[in-house]
C-alpha positions, -999 to +999 in steps of 0.1 A: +184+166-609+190+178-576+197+157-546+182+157-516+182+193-495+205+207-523+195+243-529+173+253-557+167+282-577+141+306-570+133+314-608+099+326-628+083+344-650+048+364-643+029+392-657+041+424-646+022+446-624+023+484-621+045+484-587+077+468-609+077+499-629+107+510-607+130+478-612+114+476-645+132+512-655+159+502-634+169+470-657+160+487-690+183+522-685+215+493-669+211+471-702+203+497-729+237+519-716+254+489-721+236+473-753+237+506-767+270+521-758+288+515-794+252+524-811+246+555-796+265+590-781+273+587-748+255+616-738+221+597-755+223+569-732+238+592-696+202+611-704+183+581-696+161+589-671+152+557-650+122+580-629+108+590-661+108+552-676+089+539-646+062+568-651+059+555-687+060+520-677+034+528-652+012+545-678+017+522-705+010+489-675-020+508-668-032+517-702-024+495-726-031+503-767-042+467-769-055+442-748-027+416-764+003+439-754+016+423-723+047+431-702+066+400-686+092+400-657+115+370-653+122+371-615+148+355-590+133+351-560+116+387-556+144+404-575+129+414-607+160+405-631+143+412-669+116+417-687+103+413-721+071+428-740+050+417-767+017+422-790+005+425-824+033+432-852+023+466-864+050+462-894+032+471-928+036+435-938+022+421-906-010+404-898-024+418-867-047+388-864-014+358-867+017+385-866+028+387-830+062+407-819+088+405-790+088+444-791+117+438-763+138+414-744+159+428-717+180+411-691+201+427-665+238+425-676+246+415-644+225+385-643+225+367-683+236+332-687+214+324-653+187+312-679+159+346-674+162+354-711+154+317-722+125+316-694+113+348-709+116+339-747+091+306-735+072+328-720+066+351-749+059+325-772+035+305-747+018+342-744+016+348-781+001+316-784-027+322-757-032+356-774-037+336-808-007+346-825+006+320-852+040+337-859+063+357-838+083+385-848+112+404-832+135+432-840+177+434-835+201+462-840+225+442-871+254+443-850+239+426-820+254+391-827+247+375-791+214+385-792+210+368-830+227+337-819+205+334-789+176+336-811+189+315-837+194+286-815+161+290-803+147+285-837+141+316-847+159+329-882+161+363-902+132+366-929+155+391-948+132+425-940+155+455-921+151+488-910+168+520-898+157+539-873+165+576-870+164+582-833+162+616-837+147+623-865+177+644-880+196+611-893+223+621-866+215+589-846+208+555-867+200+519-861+205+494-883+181+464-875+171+430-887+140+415-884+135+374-868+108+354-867+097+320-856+065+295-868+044+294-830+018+268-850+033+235-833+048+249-798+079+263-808 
């Protein structure tokens, strides 16, 4: 509780809107060099190219595949600080119709442990529940233990399935990732 003319934050969460495709970029290319940087080559993550993320942001805001993807910024007063996506689960196992996904979660290094990433996670599970989602579903790179135990305390646990992905499709570049997921049935 805050007393009388003590400060408060300026926090929220909204739908994202084509002009954040900038800061959008911004955020991803800052938390993916650093998320990434034992994952990937150097040279993978100094090619990100934060103009060409906001045009694909822009198009992808725009033009969505499905009417249930959405794209969520957690703000601090107008400063977008992360974002976070979601939509159907398109895993082979998945029901489009009950299997949502948290296809990302991103907060600005600079800014985590000021509560965005647990605004977002709400957020995405209030907006899988509006979309009529029943279970949520999320994918991590195995060695990303903050992340996990974020999750985790959340509520959320591993379901056992795993992947690799072959960035380049050469097997020169692989992620390992686990799979989480949550019951969103009773407001979780």
């Amino acid at each position: 509780m805050t007393s009388p003319g003590s400060p408060t934050a300026d926090v929220s969460v909204r739908t994202a809107w084509p002009v954040d495709a900038e800061a959008l970029a911004q955020v991803q290319v800052r938390a993916w060099r650093e998320a990434y940087a034992a994952l990937l080559p150097a040279e993978v993550l100094d090619d990100l190219d934060a103009g060409a993320i906001a045009e694909q942001w822009q198009r992808s805001m725009a033009k969505p595949g499905d009417a249930r993807n959405r794209v969520l910024v957690a703000l601090e007063r107008a400063t977008l600080r992360g974002f976070a996506v979601t939509g159907p689960s398109p895993d082979p196992d998945a029901d489009p119709v009950v299997d949502g996904e948290i296809v990302e979660l991103v907060v600005d290094p600079a800014h985590r442990a000021a509560g965005h990433g647990s605004r977002l996670l709400q957020a995405c599970a209030d907006t899988l529940r509006a979309d009529r989602f029943t279970h949520a579903r999320t994918w991590l790179a195995s060695t990303h233990d903050a992340g996990r135990a974020f999750l985790t305390t959340a509520g959320w646990g591993p379901d056992g399935a795993h992947r690799e992905l072959d960035l380049h499709g050469d097997s020169s570049v692989l992620v390992k990732q686990i799979r989480l997921h949550t019951d969103l049935g009773d407001g979780a």
